[in-house]
LUMKEVO-517285 format. One record per residue (C-alpha): residue in three letters; x, y, z. Coordinates in steps of 0.1 Angstrom, whole numbers, plus 5000, padded with zeros to 4 digits. Example, Ala and Ser with C-alpha at 12.3 -4.5 7.8 and 13.67 -1.06 7.14 Angstrom:
REM residues 2
ala512349555078ser513749895071
This chain:
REM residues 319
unk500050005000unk503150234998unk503650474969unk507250464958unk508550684931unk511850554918unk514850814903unk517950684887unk521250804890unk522350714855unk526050784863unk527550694899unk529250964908unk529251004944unk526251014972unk525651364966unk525251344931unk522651044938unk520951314962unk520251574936unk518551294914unk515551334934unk515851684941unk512351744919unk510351444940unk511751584980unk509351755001unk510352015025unk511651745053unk513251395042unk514951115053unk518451005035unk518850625046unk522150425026unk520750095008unk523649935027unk523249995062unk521549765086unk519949985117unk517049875137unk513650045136unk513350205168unk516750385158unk514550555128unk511850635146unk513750835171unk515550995145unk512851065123unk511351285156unk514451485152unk514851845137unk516651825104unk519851935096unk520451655115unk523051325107unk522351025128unk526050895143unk527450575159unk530450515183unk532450205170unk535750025174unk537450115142unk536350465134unk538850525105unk537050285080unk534150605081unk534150925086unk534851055117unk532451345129unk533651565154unk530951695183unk530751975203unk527752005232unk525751795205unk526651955172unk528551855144unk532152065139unk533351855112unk533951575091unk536951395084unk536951065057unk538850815064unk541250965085unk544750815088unk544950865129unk540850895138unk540251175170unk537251025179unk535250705177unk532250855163unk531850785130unk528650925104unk525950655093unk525350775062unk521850855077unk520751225075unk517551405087unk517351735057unk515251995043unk515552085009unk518252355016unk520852135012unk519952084973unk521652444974unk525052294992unk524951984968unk525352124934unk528952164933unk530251844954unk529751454945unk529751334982unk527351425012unk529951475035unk531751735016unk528351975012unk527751865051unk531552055058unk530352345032unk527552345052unk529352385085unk531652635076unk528852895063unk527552845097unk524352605088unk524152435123unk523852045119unk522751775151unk523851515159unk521751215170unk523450885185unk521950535177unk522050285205unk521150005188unk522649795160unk524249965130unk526049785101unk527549895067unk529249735040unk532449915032unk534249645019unk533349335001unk534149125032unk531449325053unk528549145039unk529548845058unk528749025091unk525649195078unk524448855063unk525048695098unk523048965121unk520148955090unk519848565091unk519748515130unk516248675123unk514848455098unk511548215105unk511747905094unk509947805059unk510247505042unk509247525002unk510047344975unk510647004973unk512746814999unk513546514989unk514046195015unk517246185041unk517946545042unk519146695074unk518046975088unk518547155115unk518147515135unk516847815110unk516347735073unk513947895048unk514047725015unk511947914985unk509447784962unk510347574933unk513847494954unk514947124953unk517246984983unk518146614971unk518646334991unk521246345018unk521746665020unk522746825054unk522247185062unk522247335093unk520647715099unk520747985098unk520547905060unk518148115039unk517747955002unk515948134974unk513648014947unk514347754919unk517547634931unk518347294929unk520947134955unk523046834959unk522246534966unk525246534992unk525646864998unk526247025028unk525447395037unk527047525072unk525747845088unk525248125083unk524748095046unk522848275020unk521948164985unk520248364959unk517648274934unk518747974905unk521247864918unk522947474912unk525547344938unk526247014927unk526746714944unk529646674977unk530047074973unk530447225011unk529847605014unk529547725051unk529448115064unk529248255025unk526448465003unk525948344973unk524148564945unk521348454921unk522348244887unk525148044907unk526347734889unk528747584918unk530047244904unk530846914923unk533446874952unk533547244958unk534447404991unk533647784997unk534047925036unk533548285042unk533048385007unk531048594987unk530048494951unk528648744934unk525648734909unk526248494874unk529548264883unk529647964871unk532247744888unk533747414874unk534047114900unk536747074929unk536747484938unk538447534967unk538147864991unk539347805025unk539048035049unk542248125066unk544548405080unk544748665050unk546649045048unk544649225021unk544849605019unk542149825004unk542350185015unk544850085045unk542149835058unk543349485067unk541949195080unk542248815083unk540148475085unk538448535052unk537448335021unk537448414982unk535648774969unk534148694934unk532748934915unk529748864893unk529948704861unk533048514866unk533848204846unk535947954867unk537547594854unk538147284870unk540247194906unk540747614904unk542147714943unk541748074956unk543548144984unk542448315018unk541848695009unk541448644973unk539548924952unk538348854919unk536449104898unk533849124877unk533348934847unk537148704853unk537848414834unk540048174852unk541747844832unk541747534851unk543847404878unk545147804885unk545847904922unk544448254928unk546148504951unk545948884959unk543749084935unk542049054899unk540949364880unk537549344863unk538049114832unk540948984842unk541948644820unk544048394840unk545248134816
């Protein structure tokens, strides 16, 4: 019963820029809320009682993946991205309570945070409103993984499709319509399965795993703690832990993406005990082995029997 209008930002060009798509369908107050962010409802309905300018902030434990806001008796002084050495531990949610004066701050910057400091140092005062609860964004590729984990621990059960005799199931699993789990299958929850997928026999899914719509894993595949897009053709044998395969791969038989003590570096961030990051559209042969940390891009073509490592532009052939 919601009317949605829908604007395109044809070009990506920065959060801003996707902000002045919609400049001609705002009313006087609106709500900015990131398609990436997880944040619980009472959060917004606190904030949304809140006078806009207003940006909606969050203390964590490793401020400098954000941007750092810096607060004075409840105002925002400043914004700093990324910063090398972070002042504070409050970082900006992406969330913003606005009235259409900021369409006049906008026009000549492509991120949000760069207007919000234009803003600031004309003397515009902005608030700043802390959220208690849970808040979770995907910065990097590995962040789904955590978002996917808080997301399924909420999941009701549902059973669809057709399960077929000596499957094994246990805890929280919602399997869509039209889905297939063959025989002797074992899959234990949280585990959310989309429609028309067909799986195993002999498969085993480990939590907390998604799996998109039309998606194959064939037979004695083992995928525990990964999100797997829509049109995923996973082949036999295959092992995949605390991965993310993205929309369209098709993967031959025998993958293998342990999970395992990783250094990978994007913007200064590392981390470790992490899988394989495929972009979408890849095209992976036979007994192929990616190594802990491994991202791939979109639209890779990788030969058989190749041992991946470190990083794979988009369209990468490894032969």
């Amino acid at each position: 019963g919601v009317d949605i209008t829908y604007v395109t930002q044809q070009r990506q060009l920065g959060t801003a820029h996707a902000l002045a798509q919609a400049k001609a369908v705002t009313k006087s107050e609106f709500l900015v809320l990131p398609g990436d962010n997880l944040i619980e409802a009472d959060t917004i309905t606190q904030f949304v009682a809140v006078k806009p300018e207003a940006m909606l902030v969050k203390r964590v434990d490793n401020p400098a993946r954000y941007g750092v806001v810096t607060i004075e008796k409840g105002m925002v002084k400043g914004i700093v991205e990324k910063p090398e050495e972070a002042k504070s531990n409050v970082v900006n949610t992406g969330i913003y309570a606005f009235t259409t004066e900021i369409f006049s701050f906008i026009e000549a910057q492509l991120d949000i945070p760069d207007a919000l400091n234009n803003m600031l140092a004309q003397g515009y005062p902005i608030s700043a409103q802390e959220a208690d609860g849970t808040w979770l964004d995907v910065v990097y590729p590995w962040d789904i993984l955590s978002l996917n984990d808080a997301v399924l621990h909420q999941i009701r059960t549902n059973l669809g499709g057709t399960i077929e005799t000596g499957v094994s199931l246990k805890g929280l699993v919602s399997i869509g319509k039209d889905t297939v789990i063959r025989s002797n299958s074992y899959i234990v929850g949280p585990v959310v399965i989309g429609n028309n997928c067909d799986i195993g026999p002999n498969v085993c899914i480990l939590p907390a795993t998604s799996i998109g719509d039309n998606v194959v894993i064939s037979p004695f595949s083992n995928v525990k703690n990964s999100v797997i897009g829509n049109d995923v053709n996973i082949g036999p044998g295959c092992i995949i832990q605390d991965s993310v395969i993205d929309s369209g791969c098709i993967i031959k038989g025998h993958f293998t993406a342990y999970s395992g003590q990783a250094d990978v570096k994007v913007d200064e961030h590392r981390l470790v005990n992490i899988g394989a990051m495929l972009g979408e559209g890849c095209n992976l042969g036979n007994n192929v082995v990616a190594q802990p940390g491994v991202i791939v891009g979109n639209h890779c073509q990788v030969q058989a029997l190749k041992l991946l490592s470190g990083r794979l532009p988009d369209k990468s052939l490894a032969f």
